[in-house]
NUPALUM-347394 format. One record per residue (C-alpha): x, y, z. Coordinates in nm, 4 decimals, decimal comma. Each point is the difference from the previous one (the first is absolute). Last residue first. Layout:
BEGIN
<<X Y Z>>
...
END
This chain:
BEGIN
<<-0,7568 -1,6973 0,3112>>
<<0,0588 0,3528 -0,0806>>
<<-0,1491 0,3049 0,1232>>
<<0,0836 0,3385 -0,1591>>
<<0,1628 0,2373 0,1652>>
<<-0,2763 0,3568 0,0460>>
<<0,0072 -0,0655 0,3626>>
<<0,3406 0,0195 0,0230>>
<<0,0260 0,2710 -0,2089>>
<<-0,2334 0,2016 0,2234>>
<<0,1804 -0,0542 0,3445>>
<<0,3426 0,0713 -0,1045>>
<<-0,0843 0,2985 -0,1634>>
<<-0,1735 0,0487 0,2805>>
<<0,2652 -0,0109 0,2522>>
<<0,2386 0,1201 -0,2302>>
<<-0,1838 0,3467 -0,0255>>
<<-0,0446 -0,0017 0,3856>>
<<0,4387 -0,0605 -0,0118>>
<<0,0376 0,2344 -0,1997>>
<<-0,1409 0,3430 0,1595>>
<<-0,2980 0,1678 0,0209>>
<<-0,2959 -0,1733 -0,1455>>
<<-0,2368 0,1245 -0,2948>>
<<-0,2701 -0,1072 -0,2178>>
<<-0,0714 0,1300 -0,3223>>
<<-0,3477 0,1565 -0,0158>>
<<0,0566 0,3557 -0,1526>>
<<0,3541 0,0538 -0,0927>>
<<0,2645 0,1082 0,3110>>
<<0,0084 0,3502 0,0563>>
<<0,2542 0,2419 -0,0719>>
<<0,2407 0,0714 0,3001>>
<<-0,0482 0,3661 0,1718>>
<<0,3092 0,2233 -0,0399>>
<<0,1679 0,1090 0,3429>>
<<0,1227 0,3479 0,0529>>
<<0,2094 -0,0121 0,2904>>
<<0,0377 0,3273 0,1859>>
<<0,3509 -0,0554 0,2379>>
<<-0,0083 0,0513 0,3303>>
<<0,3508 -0,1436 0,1311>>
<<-0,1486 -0,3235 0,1356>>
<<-0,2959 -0,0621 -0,2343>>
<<0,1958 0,0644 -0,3011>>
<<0,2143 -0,2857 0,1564>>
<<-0,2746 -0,2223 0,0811>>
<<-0,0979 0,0258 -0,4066>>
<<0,3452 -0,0550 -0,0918>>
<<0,0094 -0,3235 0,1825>>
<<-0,3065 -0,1521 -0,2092>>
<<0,1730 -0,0889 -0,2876>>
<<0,0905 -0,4061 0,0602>>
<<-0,2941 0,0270 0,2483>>
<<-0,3323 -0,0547 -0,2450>>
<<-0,2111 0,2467 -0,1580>>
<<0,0444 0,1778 -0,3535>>
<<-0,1947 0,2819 0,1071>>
<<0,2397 0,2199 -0,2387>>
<<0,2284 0,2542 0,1408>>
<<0,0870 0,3859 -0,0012>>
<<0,1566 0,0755 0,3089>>
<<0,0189 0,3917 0,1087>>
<<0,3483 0,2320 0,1812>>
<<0,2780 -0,1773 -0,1287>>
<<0,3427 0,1442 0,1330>>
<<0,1888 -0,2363 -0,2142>>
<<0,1978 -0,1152 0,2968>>
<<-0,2424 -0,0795 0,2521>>
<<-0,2896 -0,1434 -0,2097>>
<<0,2388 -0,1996 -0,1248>>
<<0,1347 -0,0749 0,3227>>
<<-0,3137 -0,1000 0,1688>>
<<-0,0791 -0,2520 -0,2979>>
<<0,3172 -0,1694 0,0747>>
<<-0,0368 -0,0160 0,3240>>
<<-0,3462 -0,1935 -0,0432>>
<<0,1217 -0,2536 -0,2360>>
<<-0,0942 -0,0458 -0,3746>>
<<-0,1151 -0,3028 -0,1321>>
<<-0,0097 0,1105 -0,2953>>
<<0,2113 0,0656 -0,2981>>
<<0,2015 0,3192 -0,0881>>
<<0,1138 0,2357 -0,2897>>
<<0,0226 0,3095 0,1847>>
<<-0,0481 0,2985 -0,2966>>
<<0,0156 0,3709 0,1072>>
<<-0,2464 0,2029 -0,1621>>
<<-0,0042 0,3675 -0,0952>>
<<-0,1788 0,0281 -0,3586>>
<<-0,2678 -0,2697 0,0806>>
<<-0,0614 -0,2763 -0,1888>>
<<-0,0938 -0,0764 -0,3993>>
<<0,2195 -0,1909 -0,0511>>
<<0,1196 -0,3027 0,1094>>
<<0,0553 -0,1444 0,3540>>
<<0,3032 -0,2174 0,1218>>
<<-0,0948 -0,3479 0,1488>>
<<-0,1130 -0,1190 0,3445>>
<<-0,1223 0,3272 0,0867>>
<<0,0163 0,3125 0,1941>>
<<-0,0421 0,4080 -0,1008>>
<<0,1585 0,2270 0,2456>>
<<-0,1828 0,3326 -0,1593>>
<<0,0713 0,4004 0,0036>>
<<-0,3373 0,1712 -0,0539>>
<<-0,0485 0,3678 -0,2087>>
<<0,0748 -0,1984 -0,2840>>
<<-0,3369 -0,2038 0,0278>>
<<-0,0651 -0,0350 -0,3465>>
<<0,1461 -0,3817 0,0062>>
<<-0,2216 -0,1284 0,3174>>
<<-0,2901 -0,1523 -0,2516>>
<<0,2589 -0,1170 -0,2061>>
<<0,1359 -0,2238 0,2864>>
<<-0,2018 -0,2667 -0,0572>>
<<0,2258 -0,2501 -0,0537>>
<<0,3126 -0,0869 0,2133>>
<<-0,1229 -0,0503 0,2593>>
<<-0,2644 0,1823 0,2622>>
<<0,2049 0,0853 0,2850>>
<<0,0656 0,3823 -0,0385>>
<<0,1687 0,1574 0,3217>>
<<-0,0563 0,3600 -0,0856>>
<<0,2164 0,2961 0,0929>>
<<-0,2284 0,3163 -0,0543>>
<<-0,3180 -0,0652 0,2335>>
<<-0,3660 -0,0506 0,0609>>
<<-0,1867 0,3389 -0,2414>>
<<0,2207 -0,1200 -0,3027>>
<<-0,0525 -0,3884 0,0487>>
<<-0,3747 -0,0128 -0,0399>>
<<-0,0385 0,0153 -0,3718>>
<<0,2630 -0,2281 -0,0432>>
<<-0,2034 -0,3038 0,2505>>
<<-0,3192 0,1355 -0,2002>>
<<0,2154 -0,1357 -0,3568>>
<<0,1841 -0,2957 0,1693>>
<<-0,3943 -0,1062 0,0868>>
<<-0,3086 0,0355 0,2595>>
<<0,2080 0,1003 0,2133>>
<<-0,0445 0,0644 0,3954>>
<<0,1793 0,2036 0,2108>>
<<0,1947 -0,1554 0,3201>>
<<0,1382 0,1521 0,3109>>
<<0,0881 -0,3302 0,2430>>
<<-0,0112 0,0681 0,3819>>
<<-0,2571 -0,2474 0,0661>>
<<-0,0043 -0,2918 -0,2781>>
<<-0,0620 0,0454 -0,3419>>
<<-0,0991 -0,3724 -0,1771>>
<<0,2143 -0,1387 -0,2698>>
<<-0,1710 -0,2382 -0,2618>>
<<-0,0735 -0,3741 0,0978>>
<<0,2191 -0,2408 -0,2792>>
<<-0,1851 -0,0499 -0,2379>>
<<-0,0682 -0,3835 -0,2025>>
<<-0,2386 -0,0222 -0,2613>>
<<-0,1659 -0,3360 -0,0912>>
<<-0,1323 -0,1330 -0,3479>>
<<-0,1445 -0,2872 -0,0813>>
<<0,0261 -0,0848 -0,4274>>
<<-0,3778 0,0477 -0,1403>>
<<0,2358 0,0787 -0,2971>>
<<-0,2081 0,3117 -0,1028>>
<<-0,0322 0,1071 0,4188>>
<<0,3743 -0,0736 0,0379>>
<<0,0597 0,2038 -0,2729>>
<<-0,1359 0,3085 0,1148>>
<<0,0393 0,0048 0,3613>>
<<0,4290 -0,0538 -0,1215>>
<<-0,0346 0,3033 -0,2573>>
<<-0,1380 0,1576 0,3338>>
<<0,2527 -0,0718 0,1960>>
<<0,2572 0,1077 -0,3050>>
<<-0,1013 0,3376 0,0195>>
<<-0,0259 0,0789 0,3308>>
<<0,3778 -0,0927 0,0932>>
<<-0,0611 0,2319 0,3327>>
<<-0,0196 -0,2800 0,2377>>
<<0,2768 -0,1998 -0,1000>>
<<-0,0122 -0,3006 -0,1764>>
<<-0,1729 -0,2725 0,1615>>
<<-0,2666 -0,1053 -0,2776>>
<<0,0030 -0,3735 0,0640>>
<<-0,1889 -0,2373 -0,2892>>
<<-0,0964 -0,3333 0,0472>>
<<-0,0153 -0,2915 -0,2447>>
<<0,2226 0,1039 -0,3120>>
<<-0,0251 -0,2233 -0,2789>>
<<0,2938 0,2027 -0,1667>>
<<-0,1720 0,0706 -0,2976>>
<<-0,3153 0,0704 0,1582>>
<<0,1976 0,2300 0,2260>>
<<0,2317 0,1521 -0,2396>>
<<-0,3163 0,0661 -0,1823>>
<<-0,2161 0,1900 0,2512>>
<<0,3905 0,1918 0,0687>>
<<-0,0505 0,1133 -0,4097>>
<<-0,3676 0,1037 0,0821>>
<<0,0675 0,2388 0,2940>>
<<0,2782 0,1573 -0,1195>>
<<0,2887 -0,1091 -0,1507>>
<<0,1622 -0,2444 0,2068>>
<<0,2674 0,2213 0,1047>>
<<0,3721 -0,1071 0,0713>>
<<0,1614 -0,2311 0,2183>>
<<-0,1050 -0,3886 0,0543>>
<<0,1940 -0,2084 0,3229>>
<<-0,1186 -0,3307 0,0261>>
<<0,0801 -0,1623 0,3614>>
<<0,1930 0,1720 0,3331>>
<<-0,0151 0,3764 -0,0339>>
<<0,2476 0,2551 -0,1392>>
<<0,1126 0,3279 0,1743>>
<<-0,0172 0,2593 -0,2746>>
<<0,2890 0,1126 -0,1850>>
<<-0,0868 0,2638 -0,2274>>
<<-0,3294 0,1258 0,1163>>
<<-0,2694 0,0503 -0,2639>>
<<-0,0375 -0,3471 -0,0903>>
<<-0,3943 -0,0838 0,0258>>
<<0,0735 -0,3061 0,2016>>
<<-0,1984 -0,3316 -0,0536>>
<<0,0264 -0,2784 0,2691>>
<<-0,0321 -0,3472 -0,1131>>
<<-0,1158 -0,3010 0,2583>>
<<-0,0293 -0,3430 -0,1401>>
<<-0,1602 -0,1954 0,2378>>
<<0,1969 -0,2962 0,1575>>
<<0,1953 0,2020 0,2733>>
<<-0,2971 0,0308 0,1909>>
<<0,1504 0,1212 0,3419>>
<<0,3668 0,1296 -0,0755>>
<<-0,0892 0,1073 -0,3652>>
<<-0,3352 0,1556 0,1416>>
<<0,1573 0,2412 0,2616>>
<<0,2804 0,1408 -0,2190>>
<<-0,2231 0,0638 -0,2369>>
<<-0,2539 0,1842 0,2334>>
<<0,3438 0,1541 0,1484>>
<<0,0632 0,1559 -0,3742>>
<<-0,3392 0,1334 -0,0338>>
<<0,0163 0,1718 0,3461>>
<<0,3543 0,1434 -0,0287>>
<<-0,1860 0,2067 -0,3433>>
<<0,0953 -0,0510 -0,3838>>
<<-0,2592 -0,2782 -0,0172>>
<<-0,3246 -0,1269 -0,2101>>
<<0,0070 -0,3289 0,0833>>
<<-0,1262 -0,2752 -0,1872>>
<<-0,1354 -0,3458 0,1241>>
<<0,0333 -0,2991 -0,1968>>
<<-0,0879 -0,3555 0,0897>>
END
């Protein structure tokens, strides 16, 4: 049996990590879109690249014979969790959605709320002039006519244009340590946090940090998951019924 997961995130790559050691006879493939460089690689199939929309990743799963489907990529890749919705309902293929619980503000915690990159810019003049900006690599158009700002932009691999004028580039990857976020904050002077509600503790540090030395922290709502497709938190619930539902689905022989 075949189930497909949608990855790029640490919860699609312990989901495979958790079915080779426990069911180690289904085929397990995990698809990553390929935008970072060198990504940590799962246990099992490993598929990069686009599927082509909606219809060309219904294919890959009839193709494929695919039996389950796992969208856990991260929260804000909207467009290919609804591709996945899509095909899954033309393939009749199950389909499960893993998210990790966004962030919530606890006391002492300034945040403004963001609808998108494009309400979080609008925002920024009246919060600060040294911005923290922890969005990735993309999306950072809607911060490039902002020359009035100075930015410490961070990701896993270098941005392209368009970005802001005054930028300085910290090519990073997660998880980042609480010290470490205090001295950024520290040494660049940065006076408001621009971040995604991407959830989880590998990134949360710099949020108690802008909590600790008063820093504004403008935090940019997730999209939501499609209409009707269930959700669990974490890997090891989507194992558990992944789990679960293929075995139920194996055929009976005598």
């Amino acid at each position: 049996m075949h189930v497909l997961i949608l990855g790029g995130t640490t919860e699609a790559r312990r989901l495979a990590e958790i079915l080779a050691a426990e069911a180690p006879h289904l085929r397990v493939t995990t698809s990553l879109a390929g935008r970072v460089a060198a990504p940590r690689l799962p246990p099992g199939e490993v598929r990069t690249g686009g599927f082509g929309g909606a219809g060309g990743l219904a294919g890959w799963l009839r193709a494929e014979r695919v039996d389950a489907l796992v969208d856990a990529t991260h929260p804000f890749a909207r467009t290919i969790g609804f591709h996945a919705a899509e095909a899954a309902a033309t393939t009749h293929v199950p389909l499960l959605a893993v998210r990790r619980p966004g962030w919530v503000p606890g006391r002492g915690d300034v945040w403004h709320d963001a609808a998108s990159p494009a309400q979080a810019a609008a925002l920024l003049p009246a919060l600060g002039r040294r911005v923290f900006l922890t969005t990735g690599r993309t999306g950072l158009a809607d911060f490039a006519e902002l020359d009035g700002l100075w930015f410490l932009v961070r990701s896993v691999d270098a941005p392209e244009p368009p970005h802001p004028r005054h930028m300085e580039v910290l090519l990073a990857r997660g998880p980042f340590a609480l010290d470490g976020e205090r001295e950024l904050l520290r040494r660049h002077r940065i006076d408001v946090l621009v971040t995604k509600d991407s959830g989880g503790e590998a990134t949360a540090p710099k949020l108690t940090a802008a909590r600790e030395a008063a820093v504004p922290v403008v935090m940019i709502r997730r999209p939501p998951v499609p209409e009707g497709v269930p959700v669990v938190p974490g890997p090891e619930e989507a194992a558990r019924r992944l789990l679960g539902s293929l075995h139920e689905a194996k055929p009976v022989t005598s």
